[in-house]
N, C-alpha and C positions, 0 to 999 in steps of 0.2 A: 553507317550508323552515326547519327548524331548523340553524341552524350554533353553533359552539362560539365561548366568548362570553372575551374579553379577562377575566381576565387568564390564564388557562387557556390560549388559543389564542393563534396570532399572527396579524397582520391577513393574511398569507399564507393560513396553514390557514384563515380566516374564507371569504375567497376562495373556496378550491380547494372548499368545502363549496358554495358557491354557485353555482358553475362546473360541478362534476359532476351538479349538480340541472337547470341550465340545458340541459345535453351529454344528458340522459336525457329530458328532454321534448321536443328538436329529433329525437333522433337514435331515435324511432317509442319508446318508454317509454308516451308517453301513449296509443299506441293500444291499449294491452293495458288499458285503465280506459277506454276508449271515449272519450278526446279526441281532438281533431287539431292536429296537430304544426304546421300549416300555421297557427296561430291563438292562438300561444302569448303571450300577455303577461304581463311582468315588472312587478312591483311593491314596492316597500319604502318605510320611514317611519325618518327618523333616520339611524343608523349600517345599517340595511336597506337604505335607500336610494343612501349610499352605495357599499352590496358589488355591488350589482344594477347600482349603473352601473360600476362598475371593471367587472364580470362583462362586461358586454355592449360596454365598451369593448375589452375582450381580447379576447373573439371575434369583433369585428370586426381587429382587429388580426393575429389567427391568421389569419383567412382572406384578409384585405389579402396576408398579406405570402406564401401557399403560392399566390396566383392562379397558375393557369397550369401549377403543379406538380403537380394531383391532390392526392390525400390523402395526410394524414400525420396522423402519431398523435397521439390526443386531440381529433380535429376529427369532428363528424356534418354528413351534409345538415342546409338547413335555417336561418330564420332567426328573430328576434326579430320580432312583428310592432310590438308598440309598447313603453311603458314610462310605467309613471308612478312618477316620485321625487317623495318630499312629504317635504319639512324634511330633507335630508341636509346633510352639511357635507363639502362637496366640497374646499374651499379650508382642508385642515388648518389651516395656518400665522396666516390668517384670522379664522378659527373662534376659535382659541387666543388670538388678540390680545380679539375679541369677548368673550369669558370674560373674559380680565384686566381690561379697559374696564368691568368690571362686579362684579366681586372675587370672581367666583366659581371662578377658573380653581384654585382650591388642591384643588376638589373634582373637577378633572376627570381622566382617565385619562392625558393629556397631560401633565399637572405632573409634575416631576422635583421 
């Protein structure tokens, strides 16, 4: 999945690109190219890795919180079956410190 890439986008619109990718292959997308929605896995590397797991931590979250209520908008059957994150930086603040501990942090997106 292509999403629109900082500094152009913001970490939101990064999301919502990966989210509506995520909503099209649970909610039958993939069966019209001969996949199965029932077998979907996610994958990313880096700043990928982290959108994938924000992504699939919100759709767990959408669905945690409408249990019980049926559907509401923006939600498909349907779930993730696995995921593999490799080298994300999940612990911004972390991350940032790791860069400065190493003096590369002037170059990152995060330096003010």
């Amino acid at each position: 999945v292509r999403y629109g890439l900082y500094p152009s986008f913001t970490m939101e619109e990064m999301l919502e690109d990966i989210s509506a990718a995520v909503d099209f292959a649970l909610g039958g997308g993939l069966e019209e190219f001969g996949g199965d929605a029932s077998k979907v896995s996610l994958m990313g590397h880096s700043a990928g890795a982290q959108l994938v797991a924000m992504a699939a931590l919100r759709r767990a979250q959408l669905r945690s919180n409408a249990a019980g209520e049926g559907e509401f908008p923006g939600t498909v059957p349907g779930e993730i079956e696995r995921l593999l994150l490799v080298s994300g930086p999940y612990d911004i603040p972390r991350h940032y410190e790791w860069e400065r501990a190493r003096g590369v942090h002037i170059l990152s997106p995060m330096h003010i």
